[in-house]
N, C-alpha and C positions, 0 to 999 in steps of 0.2 A: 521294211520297218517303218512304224511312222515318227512322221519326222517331230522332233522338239528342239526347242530355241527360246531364247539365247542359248550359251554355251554360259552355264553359271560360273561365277568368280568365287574364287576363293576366300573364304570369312575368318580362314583360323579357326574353327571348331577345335571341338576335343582340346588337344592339349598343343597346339597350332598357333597361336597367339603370340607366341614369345620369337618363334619362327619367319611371322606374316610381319608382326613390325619391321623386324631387319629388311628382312626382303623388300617391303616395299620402300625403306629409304635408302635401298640400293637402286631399286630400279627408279624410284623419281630424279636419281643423278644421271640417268641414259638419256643417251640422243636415240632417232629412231634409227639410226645406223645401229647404233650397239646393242638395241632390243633386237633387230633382226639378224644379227651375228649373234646372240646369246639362245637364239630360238632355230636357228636354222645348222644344219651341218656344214661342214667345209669340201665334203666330195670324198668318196671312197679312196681309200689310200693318199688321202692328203695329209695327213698329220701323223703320228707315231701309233692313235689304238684305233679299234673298227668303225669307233664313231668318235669326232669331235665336231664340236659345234666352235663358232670363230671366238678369239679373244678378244678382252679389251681393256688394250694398254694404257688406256689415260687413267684408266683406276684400279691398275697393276692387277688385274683380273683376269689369270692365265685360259686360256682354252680348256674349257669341262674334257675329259676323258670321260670315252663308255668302253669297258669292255664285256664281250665274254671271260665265263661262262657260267653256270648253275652245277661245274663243279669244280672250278679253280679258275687260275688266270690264262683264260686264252692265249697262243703262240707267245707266251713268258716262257724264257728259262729258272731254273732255280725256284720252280716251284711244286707244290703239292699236287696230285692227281686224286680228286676225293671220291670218297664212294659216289654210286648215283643217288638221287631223288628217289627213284622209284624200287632201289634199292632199301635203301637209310626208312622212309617206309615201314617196310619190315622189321625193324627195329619197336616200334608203337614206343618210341621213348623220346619224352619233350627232350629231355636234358638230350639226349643225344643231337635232336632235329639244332636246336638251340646252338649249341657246340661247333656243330658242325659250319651252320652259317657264320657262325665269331670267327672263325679260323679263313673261311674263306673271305669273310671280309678283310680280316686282317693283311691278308696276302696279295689281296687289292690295292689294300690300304699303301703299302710297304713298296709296289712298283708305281704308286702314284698316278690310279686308278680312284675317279670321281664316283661313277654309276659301273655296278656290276651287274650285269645282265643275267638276272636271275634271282628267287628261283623262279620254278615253271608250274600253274597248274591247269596251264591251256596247252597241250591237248587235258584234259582229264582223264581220257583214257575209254571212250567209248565202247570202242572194237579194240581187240589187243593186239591187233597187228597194224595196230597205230605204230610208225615209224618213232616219234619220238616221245611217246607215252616216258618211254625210263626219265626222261630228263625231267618229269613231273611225279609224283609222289603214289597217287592209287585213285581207280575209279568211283573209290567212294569219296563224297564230297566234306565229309567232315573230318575222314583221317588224313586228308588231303589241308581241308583249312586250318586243322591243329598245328600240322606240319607246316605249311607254308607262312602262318605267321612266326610262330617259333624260330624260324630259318630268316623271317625279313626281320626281328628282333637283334638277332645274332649279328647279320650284318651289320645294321646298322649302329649297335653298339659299336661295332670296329670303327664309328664314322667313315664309312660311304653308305651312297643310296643304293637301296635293292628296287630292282625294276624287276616287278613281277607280270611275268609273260605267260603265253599270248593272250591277249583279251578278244576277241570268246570265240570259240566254236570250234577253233583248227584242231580239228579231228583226224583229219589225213593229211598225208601227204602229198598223195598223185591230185594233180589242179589247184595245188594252194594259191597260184596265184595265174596271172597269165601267161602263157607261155606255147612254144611248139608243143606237138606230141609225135613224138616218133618220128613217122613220114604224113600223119593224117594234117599237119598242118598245125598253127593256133587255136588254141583254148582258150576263152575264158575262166578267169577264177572260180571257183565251186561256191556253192551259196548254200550253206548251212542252214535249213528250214526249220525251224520249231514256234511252239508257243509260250505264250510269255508263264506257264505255271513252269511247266519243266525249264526254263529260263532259270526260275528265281532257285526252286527246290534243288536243279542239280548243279546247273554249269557256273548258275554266280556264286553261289553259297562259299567255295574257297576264297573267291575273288573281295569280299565282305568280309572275310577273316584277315587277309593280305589288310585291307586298308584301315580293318578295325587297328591292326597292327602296326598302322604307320609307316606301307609301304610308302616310300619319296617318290616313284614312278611309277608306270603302269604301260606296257607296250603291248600298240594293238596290234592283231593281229592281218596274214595277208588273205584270208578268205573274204566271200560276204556274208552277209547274216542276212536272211530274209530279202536276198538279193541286191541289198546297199551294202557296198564297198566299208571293211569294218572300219579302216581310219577315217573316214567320211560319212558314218553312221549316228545321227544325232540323237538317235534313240537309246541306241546302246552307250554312249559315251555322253553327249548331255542328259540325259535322263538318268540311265543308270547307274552310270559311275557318278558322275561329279553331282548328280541331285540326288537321287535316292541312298545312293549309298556316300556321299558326303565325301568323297576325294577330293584331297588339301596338295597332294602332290600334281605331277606333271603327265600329257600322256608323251609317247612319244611315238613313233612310226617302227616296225618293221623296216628292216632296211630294204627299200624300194617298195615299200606297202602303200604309201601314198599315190594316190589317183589324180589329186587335183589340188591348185591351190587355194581361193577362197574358200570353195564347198568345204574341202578339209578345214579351215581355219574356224568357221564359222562352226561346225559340226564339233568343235574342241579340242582337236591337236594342239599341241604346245609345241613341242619338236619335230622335224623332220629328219631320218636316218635315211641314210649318211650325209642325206643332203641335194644330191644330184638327182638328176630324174633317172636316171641310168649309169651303173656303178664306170664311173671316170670320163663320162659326159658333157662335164662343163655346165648342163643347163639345170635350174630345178625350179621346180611349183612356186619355191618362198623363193629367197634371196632375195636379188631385185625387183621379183617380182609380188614379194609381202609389202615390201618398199613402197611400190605402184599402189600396190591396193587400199593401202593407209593413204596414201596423199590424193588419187581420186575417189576416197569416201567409200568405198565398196565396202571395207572391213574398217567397224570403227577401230579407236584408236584403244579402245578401254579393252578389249580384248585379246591385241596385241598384247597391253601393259598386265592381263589378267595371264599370260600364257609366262611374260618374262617373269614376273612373280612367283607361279607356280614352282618353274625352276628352279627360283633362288632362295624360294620355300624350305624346299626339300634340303638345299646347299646349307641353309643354316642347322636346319631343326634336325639333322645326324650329327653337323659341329665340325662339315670339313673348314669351316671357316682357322677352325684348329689343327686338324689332322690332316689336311693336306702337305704332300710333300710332292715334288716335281716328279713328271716323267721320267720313269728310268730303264726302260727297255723300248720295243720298237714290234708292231706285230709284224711286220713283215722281212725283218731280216733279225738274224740274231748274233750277226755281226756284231765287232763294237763299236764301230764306225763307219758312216753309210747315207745317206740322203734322210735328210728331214722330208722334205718332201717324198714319198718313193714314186709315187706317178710320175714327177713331175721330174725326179731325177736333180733336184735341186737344193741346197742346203746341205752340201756334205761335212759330217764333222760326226761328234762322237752321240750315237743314239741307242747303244745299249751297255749300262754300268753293271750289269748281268750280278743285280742284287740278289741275295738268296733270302728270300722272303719265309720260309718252308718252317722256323723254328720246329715244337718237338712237336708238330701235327702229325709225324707218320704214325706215334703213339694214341690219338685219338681215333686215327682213319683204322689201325689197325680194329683198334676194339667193337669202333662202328661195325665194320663189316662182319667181327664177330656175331656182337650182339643183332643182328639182321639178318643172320643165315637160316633158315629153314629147316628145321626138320621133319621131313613128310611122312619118314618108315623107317622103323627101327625094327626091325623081326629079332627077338627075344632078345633084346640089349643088345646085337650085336656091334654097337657104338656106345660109347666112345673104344677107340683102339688102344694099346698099351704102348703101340711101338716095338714090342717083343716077339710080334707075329714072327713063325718062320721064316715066310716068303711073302713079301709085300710087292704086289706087279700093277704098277701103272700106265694106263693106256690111255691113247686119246692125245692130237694134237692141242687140243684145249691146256695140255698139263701142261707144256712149256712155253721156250720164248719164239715169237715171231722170226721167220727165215731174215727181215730186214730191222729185228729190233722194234721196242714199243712204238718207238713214234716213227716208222718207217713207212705210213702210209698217208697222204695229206687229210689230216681233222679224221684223222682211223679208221678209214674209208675201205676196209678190206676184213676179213675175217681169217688172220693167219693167227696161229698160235694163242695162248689161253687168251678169253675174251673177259677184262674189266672195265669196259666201257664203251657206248656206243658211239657211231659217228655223226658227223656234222659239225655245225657251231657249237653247240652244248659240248664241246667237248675244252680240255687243254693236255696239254704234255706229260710224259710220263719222268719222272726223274728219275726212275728207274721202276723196274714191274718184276717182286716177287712173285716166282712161278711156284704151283701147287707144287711140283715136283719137284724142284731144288728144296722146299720148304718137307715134304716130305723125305726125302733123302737125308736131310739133314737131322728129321725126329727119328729114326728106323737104326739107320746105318750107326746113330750113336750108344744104340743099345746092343749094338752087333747081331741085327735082322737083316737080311738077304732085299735087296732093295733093286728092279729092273724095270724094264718102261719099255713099251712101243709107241711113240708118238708122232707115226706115221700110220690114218686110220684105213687106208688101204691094206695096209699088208696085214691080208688076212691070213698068211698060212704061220706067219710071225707070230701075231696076236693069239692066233689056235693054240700054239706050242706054247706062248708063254704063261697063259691061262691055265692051262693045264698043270702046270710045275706051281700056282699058286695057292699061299693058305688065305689072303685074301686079296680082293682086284679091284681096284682103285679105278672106274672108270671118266675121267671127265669131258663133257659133249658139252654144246653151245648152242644159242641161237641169236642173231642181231639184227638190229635195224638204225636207224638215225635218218638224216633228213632229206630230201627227197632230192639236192641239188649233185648227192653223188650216187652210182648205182653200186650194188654191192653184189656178184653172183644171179645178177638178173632182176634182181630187190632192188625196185625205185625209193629208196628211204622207208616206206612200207614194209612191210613183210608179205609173201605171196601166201605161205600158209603158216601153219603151227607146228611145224617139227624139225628136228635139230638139223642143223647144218653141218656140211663137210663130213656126208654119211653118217652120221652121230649114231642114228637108228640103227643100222647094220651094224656097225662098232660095239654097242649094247650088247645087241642079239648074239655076237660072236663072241663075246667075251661071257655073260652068263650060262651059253649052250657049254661053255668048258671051263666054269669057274661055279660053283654053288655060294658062295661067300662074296656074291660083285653087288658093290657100293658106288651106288651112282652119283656124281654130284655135276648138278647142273650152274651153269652162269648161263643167262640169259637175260635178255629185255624184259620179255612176261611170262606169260603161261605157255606150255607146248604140252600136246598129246602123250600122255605118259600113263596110261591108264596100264597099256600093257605092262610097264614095267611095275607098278603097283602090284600088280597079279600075280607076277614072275616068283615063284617062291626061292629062285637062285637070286635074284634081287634082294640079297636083304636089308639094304637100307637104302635113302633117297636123300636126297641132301640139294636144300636148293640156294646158291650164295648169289644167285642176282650178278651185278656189277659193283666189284667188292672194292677197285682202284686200287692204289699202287701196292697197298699191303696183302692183295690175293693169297699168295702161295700161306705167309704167317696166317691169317685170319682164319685160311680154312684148316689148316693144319691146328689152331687153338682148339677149335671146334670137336673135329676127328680123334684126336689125340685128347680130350676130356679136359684142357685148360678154361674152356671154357662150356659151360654148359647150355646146351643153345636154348633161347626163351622168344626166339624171332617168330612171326605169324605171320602167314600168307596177305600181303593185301589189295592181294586178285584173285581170282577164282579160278579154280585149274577143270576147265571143262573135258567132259571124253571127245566131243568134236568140234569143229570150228562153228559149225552150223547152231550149237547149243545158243553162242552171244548172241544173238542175233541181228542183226541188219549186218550188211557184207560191206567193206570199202567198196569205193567205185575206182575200178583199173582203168577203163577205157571209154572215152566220150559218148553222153547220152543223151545231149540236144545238139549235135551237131559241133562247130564251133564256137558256142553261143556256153556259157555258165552247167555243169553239171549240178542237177537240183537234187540237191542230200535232205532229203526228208528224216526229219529224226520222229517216225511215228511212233517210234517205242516210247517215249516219253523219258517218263525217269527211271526205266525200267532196264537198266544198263546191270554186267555183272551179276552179282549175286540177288541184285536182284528181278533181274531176267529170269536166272535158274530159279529160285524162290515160285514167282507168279507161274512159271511155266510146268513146275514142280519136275526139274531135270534135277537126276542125281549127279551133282560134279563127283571128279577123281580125287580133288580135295576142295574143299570150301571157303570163302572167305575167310578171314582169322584164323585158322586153321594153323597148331604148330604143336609138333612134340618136344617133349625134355629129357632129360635122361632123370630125371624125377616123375611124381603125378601130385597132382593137385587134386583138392575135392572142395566143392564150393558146397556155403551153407548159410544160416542168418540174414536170410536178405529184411532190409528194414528200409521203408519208405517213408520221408516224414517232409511233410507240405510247409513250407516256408513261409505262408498267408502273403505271401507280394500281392501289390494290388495291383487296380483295371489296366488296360493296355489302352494307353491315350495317344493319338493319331496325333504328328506333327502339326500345327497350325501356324499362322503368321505369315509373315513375308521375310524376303533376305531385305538388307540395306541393296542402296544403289551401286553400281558399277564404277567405284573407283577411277577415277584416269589420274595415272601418274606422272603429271607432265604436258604440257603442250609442243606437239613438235612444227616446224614450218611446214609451212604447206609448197613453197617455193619449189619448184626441182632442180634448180642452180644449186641449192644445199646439198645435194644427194650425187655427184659427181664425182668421178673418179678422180682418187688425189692425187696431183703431178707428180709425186714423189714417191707413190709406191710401185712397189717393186712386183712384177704380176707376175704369177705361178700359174704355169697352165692348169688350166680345167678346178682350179677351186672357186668355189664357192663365198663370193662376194656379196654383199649388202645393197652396193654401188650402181646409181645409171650412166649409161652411156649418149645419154641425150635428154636435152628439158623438154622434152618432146615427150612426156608420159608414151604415147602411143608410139612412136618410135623406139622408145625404149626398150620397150615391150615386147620388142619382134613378132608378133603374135595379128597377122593379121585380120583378124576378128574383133580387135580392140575397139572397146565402142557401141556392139552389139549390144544390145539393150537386154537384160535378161531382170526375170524379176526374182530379189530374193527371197528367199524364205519369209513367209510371216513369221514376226519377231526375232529375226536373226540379230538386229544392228542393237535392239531394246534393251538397255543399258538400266534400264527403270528398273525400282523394286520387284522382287516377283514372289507367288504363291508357292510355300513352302511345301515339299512332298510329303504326304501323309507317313507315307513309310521310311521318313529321312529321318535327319534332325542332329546324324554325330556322324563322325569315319566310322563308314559299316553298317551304317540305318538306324533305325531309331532306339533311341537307348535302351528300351524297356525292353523289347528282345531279348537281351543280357541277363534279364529279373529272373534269379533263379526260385522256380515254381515246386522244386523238390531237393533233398539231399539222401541220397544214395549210399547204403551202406553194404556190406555183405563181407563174411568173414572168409579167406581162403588159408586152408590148410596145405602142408608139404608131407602128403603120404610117404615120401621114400628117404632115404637116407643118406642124401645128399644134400648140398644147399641148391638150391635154382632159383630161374626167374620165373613168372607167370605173368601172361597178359592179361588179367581180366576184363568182359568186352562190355558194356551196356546198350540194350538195345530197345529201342519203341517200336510200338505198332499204332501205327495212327489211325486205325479203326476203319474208315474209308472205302469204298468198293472201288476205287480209283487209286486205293494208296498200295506201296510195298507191302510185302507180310511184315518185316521189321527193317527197320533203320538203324543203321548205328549211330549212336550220337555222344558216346563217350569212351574211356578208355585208361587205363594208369597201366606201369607197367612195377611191379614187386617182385623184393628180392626174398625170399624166406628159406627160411634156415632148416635143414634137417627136422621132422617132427614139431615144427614150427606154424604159426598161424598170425598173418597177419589180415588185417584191415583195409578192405576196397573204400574206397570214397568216392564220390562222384553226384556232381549238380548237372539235374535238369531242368536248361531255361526254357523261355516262355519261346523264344525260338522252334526249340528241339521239339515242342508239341504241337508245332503248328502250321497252317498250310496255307499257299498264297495263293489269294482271292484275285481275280481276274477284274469282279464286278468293281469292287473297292478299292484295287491296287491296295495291299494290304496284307499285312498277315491277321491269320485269323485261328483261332483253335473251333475247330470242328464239334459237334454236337456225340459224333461216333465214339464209342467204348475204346479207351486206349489206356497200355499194357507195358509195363516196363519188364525186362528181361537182362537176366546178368549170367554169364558162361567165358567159356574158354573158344567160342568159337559162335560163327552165323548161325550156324546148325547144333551145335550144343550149347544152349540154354537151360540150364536147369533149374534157375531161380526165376521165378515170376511175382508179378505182384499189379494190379488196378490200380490204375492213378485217378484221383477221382477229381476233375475239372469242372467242373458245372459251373462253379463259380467265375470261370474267366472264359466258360465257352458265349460264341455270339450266339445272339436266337435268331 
């Protein structure tokens, strides 16, 4: 990548102001001890959550907490398990994305939780057998940015900060970062190749929603980009984040994503997670040695004070200055009394008050997962069920509980029993997990219907007979993945293929060859091979509930049983082979020990719309959902807004603030005879005035030169494409208003998702784009009204030449339907007037 510098400072944009004063007449009261305690972590299992950074007691300013996850409170008891991201998705409903994030911030908020790590729209979800795609929303970048700012709204309404992760490219799991392989030895990190159009159009475009949004944080990622290390990337982080796209919050590190100390500081990191160079190490990049760098002038002083600011930015402008309340659980023990410290085995006393944070969210998670379940195939209404069936036979370990219980596996590192949620960090606890088949049982048996299960998928001679005795066969099958640091059945966080797990496929096959009436429903991460079952006329219906969280078994039972009537749309694309997505993760090293290079040559041509340009017929399509209603779309009406020209940023920022002068002396910076030292955390402090001694670092001294313009604190040249959080404002100027009337052919009430889509004309571009979306409720014989704004954004394409967005001279085509592939409204948008010549 190339490189840019300074790392910009933070001006208060947007609505930042009221935020940026406090902050920085909190940080002109720090010594440099207490900016690099407010910037640096304390060390892996040094404090109570996955990340704290030190405190500072002289101005009763307790240590920041970061926890997991992006769907509830990491290793908390007493708390919520919420649907996934890539789940809730499926839903295509703000109010719901919106909802969802309020609840989990609350529950944050409540164990006394500063930064909630999350949500997620890095991975974006390139290849679907990206390991932790679920924990991010959908491959397309606009139903991905509607949701993810929605979701860092929500949060932060609860007052805490949402740190929206990974910043950019982590697309896979196998080489995220460095590490063994197997027996072949160390790896380098994998280096994410692309150009900067498919940059802007695919993988930043969420990440610009996020901060239009007023995410507080931003954590980079542990790949490279273009072969610079992402937390050390000044291209992708002073240029695009904090200039072009005007980020007012913090970045922070991956935990152990940092490579280096100055180069990170100076490239724009604010935080380093957990702090240590290696998790319970003792040693790291900052601490004493950000200390060093400030007082031999290496990193000026103004960038420090720009990184403590950043922080304390984000601490104001949510309002924990309000909403804070103390720690009250402990991630690593769920004891109630136990080692403050847990590495260090020290500080024992009382560290988990085992608050139950949960109030009535199971009632919203319930509904989420309703309203997000899928439905792929109904063969003649045979859904919704009555509960009155004869013989109702449920198969599939998927249908019930885990042989060790939900949380019986460490971060759900195994695939036993029905799967709502993947593993890794992105994960938190189950306080308990309705099973489809307790919840089924419970709607059957109460109408007095014959209700039986085989939920061991081996026994096929079981499954045979009991199929056979049924009127209809409930089959439930899985597939999972999460993150690469646990393996799951041979699955390095990745996925190896696309088809269901723990036999799922043979379990199908057995049960439809001796059941004509078999209902499939899937939970899984993404898309799997199901074309056969589509075909299957014993197959008659498809049912797809994602990772639905704790209220599984109800949700999908609402569904099944007609409480609710599903209005959820695909937002992935369900290919007939793996080979359809195009480009393959990379399993096994391909320059040796040296960086594996991930060419993204597909461009922006990810998903649907891959199948699109390549013209493959998927199993199902993007957007793609049934109801137990029909829609019929009609009245489309296009009418131009007259917004005017699109004016490119100019001017300069003001100068680089410095808050404070600190000494320069290193007698100041010495370890205080009076504290008390805990092993292996993460200190401020030198051990000698000896800078270079200090330093332990034999090399100290070596003459290296920095960056041009790293230390340049001077005003600078404003980014044509900047100008607010999220780029430049006009972007925003809506260039059209969108109408179209949808009707409810059937006789019921439903939901419909109406999609709007553009075609940006371009022999380079997609066939169409999505770029907007509402989701309506409409009544029986009922009709209501689609709305929907197209801005100067959504018709436009970024210029390499200009760094820039630009509307193209190309004939472009607005389109509104129930799906990628059904569009049946069209309409010419007529730009002339705001295209460039």
């Amino acid at each position: 990548s190339p490189p840019y510098y300074p790392s910009p400072w933070i001006e208060g944009s947007g609505d930042w102001a009221a935020a940026l004063a406090k902050a920085q007449d909190f940080v002109r009261q720090l010594t440099l001890l207490e900016k690099v305690n407010l910037t640096t972590g304390v060390g892996w299992e040094g404090e109570a959550c996955v990340g704290n950074v030190g405190s500072i007691p002289r101005l009763g300013f307790r240590a920041l907490c970061l926890q997991d996850s992006p769907v509830g409170v990491r290793f908390g008891d007493y708390v919520s398990a919420f649907t996934s991201g890539g789940t809730v998705a499926a839903s295509w409903d703000r109010g719901v994305f919106y909802e969802r994030g309020y609840q989990m911030g609350m529950e944050h908020r409540g164990k006394g939780v500063d930064v909630q790590l999350g949500p997620v729209v890095g991975p974006l979800g390139r290849n679907p057998k990206g390991g932790r795609n679920w924990e991010g929303f959908s491959p397309d970048p606009v139903l991905s940015g509607i949701a993810v700012a929605e979701t860092v709204k929500g949060i932060q309404a609860a007052g805490v900060v949402a740190c929206t992760k990974h910043y950019i490219l982590n697309e896979q799991e196998h080489f995220r970062q460095p590490g063994a392989f197997e027996d072949f030895g160390n790896v380098d990190s994998i280096s994410s190749n692309l150009d900067d159009k498919t940059l802007h159009e695919l993988y930043l475009w969420p990440f610009a929603d996020a901060v239009r949004a007023g995410t507080g944080s931003i954590m980079c990622s542990y790949n490279k980009i273009n072969n610079s290390q992402a937390c050390q990337n000044s291209y992708v982080q002073n240029y695009l984040l904090k200039g072009e796209l005007g980020f007012q919050g913090f970045i922070m590190s991956d935990w152990s994503a940092q490579h280096s100390g100055v180069a990170s500081t100076l490239a724009g990191l604010d935080m380093t997670m957990p702090g240590d160079t290696g998790f319970d190490s003792g040693g790291s990049f900052w601490g004493p040695n950000l200390t060093i760098s400030i007082l031999n002038g290496t990193v000026p002083e103004w960038r420090l004070d720009d990184a403590a600011t950043r922080i304390m930015a984000a601490y104001y402008y949510v309002g924990r200055d309000t909403a804070q309340v103390d720690v009250n659980f402990n991630s690593w023990s769920l004891d109630t009394f136990g080692y403050q410290h847990f590495f260090a085995q020290t500080g024992y006393g009382l560290i988990n008050e085992h608050v139950d944070v949960r109030g009535e969210h199971a009632l919203s998670i319930r509904s989420a997962a309703a309203r997000s379940t899928v439905l792929l195939k109904n063969t003649d209404g045979v859904l919704p069920l009555t509960g009155t069936e004869k013989f109702t036979a449920v198969f599939g370990d998927d249908a019930t509980d885990a042989p060790y219980g939900p949380n019986g596996c460490s971060d759900h590192g195994c695939d036993n029993g029905t799967l709502a949620m993947g593993w890794g960090s992105g994960t938190s606890f189950f306080p308990y997990l309705i099973t489809p088949l307790e919840a089924i049982k419970s709607e059957a048996t109460g109408k007095g219907s014959l209700v039986q299960s085989v939920t061991d998928n081996w026994a096929y001679d079981q499954i045979t007979a009991l199929a056979k005795q049924a009127t209809v066969a409930i089959v439930f099958a899985n597939a999972d993945s999460g993150e690469g640091y646990i393996t799951v059945d041979g699955n390095e966080g990745d996925r190896n293929n696309l088809t269901f797990w723990q036999g799922g496929d043979a379990l199908i096959r057995n049960v439809s060859a001796s059941c004509n009436n078999t209902i499939l429903v899937i939970h899984s991460v993404g898309p799997i091979i199901i074309d056969e079952y589509k075909n299957n006329p014993n197959v008659t219906a498809i049912v797809w509930a994602g990772l639905p969280g704790e209220q599984s078994g109800n949700s999908i039972a609402d569904v099944l049983y007609g409480r609710v009537n599903p209005g959820g749309k695909t937002p992935f694309t369900w290919g007939k082979n793996a080979s359809d997505y195009g480009p393959d993760l990379i399993y096994e090293p391909t320059d040796g020990h040296d960086s594996p290079q991930d060419d993204f040559s597909e461009g922006v041509f990810i998903d649907y719309r891959a199948f699109d340009a390549k013209n493959i017929t998927p199993t199902y399509e993007f957007g793609f959902g049934l109801s137990y209603t029909t829609f019929e779309y009609s009245d489309l009406n296009v009418a131009s807004t007259g917004a005017g020209p699109y004016t490119p940023t100019t001017g300069q920022t003001s100068a680089a603030p410095t808050l404070g002068n600190s000494s320069t002396d290193p007698s100041d910076y010495q370890w205080p005879t009076n504290l008390t030292y805990v092993n292996k955390y993460i200190y401020p402090y030198l051990n000698s005035t000896d800078l270079a001694e200090a330093s332990q670092d034999p090399e100290y001294g070596v003459e290296i030169e920095l960056p041009e313009g790293a230390a340049d604190g001077s005003p600078q040249a404003r980014i044509a494409a900047g100008g607010a959080p999220g780029g430049n404002p006009q972007l925003w100027d809506v260039l059209f208003a969108v109408t179209a009337t949808i009707t409810n052919m059937g006789s019921i009430a439903g939901e419909e998702v109406p999609q709007l889509y553009v075609s940006l004309g371009g022999p380079d571009d997609p066939k169409v784009v999505l770029r907007n979306f509402d989701r309506l409720s409409i009544q029986a014989g009922q009709s209501a009204t689609f709305t929907a704004d197209i801005t100067r954004r959504d018709v436009s394409n970024w210029d390499t030449a200009t760094q820039n967005w630009v509307i193209s001279e190309y004939p472009k085509t607005v389109y509104v339907g129930s799906s990628s592939r059904t569009l049946p409204l069209s309409a010419d948008l007529d730009l002339s007037s705001y295209t460039s010549s």
